[in-house]
Structure formats: structure tokens, C-alpha cells
N, C-alpha and C positions, 0 to 999 in steps of 0.2 A: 469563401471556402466551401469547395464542396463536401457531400454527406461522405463519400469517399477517402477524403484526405483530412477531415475530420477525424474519422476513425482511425485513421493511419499515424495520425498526430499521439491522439489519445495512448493509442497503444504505447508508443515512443516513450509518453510521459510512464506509461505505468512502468513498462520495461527501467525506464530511471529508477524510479523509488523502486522496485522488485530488488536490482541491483545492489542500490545503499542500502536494502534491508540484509540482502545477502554478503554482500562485504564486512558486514557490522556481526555477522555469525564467525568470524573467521575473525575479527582483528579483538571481539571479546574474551575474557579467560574464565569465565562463569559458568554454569552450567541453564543460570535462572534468565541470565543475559542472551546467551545462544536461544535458550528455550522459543524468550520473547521476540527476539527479530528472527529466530527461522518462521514463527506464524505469522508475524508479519510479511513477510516474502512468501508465503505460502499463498495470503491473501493478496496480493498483488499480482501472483502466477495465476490465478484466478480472474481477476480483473481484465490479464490479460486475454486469457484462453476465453472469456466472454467476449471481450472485442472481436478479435482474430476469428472466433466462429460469426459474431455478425457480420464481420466485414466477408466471409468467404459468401454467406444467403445474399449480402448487396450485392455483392459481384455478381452473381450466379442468377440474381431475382431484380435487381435492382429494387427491392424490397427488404425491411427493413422487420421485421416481427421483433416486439418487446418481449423480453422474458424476464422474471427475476432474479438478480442474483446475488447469490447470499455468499454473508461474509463467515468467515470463521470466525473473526473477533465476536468473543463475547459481547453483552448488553453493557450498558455503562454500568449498570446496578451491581451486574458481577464484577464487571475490571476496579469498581470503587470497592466493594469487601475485600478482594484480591492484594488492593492494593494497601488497605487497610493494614492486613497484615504482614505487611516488609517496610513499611514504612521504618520501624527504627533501623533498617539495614540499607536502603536505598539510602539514607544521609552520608554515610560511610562510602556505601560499596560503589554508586554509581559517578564516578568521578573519570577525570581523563576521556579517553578515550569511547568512554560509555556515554557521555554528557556530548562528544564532539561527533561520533554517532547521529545521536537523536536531534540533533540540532540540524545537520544536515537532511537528514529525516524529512521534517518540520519544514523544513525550505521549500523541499520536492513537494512534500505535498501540499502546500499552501499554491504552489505556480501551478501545481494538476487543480486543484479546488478551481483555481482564479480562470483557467480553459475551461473548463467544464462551466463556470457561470457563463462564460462570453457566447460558447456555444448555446447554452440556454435560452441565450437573453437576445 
């Protein structure tokens, strides 16, 4: 695989999970449920616009310049106090649709995780 259709792949994946984050904004009734998968889809619109801008310097350089890029998702240290405090409400609130959600979620990104090691390695 070239460096090219690597990224072109990549993109593909993120656009995936971008998607089920965005879908998952629309098919919840929550306020706290939208909250959490529009920044999830935010980060991933992110993800992308960083490929998409690499991929446009390869094309253009056939060079490739590393930058960082940052997530909006909080630290774990936050999203665990965060979570801390809805825990008696997520046993409840997140059921159906919220649970089938994130489980599709979870998929995507595990097969993005598992490209991105191949490409690595």
C-alpha cells in the first residue's frame, strides 16, 4: 500500500466512525447523550481535516511533515471524575439504542485502531 492510499484509506475509516458518532446524535433523546457523541464526531471531523490536509502537502510535495494533533476529548483523569458523577444515571438512562450506539462505536474503532497498527508495523 502506498503512503497515498494509506491516507486515503484512513480518511475512509475516520469518515466511518465520524458518521456513527453523527447518526448516534440524531437517533438519541438526551441532551447529555447528543452532548457526548456530537464531540465525539467533532473529534473525528478533526481526524479527518488532519488527513485530508496531509494528504493534499503529499500530493502537492510528495512529502509528508508530522504535526500534532490534538483531540478535544478530555484526559482519562477527567472523562473518569466525569463519569464518576452520572454513573447512578447511566445504569438507567443508557439502555436501547444508546448501548447499540456505542457498541457500533467500539467496532469502528477497534478496525481504525487495528489499520493504523498494520500501517505502523
Amino acid at each position: 500500500m502506498t503512503i497515498e492510499e494509506a491516507i486515503k484509506t484512513a480518511i475512509a475509516y475516520e469518515i466511518r466512525i465520524r458518521d456513527v458518532y453523527l447518526d448516534a446524535v440524531a437517533a438519541v433523546d438526551d441532551n447529555v447523550g447528543k452532548r457526548i457523541f456530537e464531540a465525539l464526531g467533532q473529534d473525528e471531523q478533526r481526524h479527518i481535516d488532519y488527513l485530508e490536509h496531509q494528504l493534499d502537502q503529499f500530493q502537492k510535495t510528495g512529502a509528508i511533515k508530522p504535526e500534532t494533533l490534538e483531540s478535544a476529548i478530555p484526559d482519562q483523569k477527567t472523562i473518569n471524575q466525569e463519569a464518576d458523577k452520572i454513573k447512578p444515571l447511566a445504569a438507567k438512562a443508557y439502555l436501547g439504542i444508546k448501548q447499540q450506539m456505542l457498541s457500533t462505536a467500539l467496532k469502528a474503532e477497534v478496525e481504525t485502531s487495528a489499520f493504523y497498527q498494520k500501517m505502523v508495523n
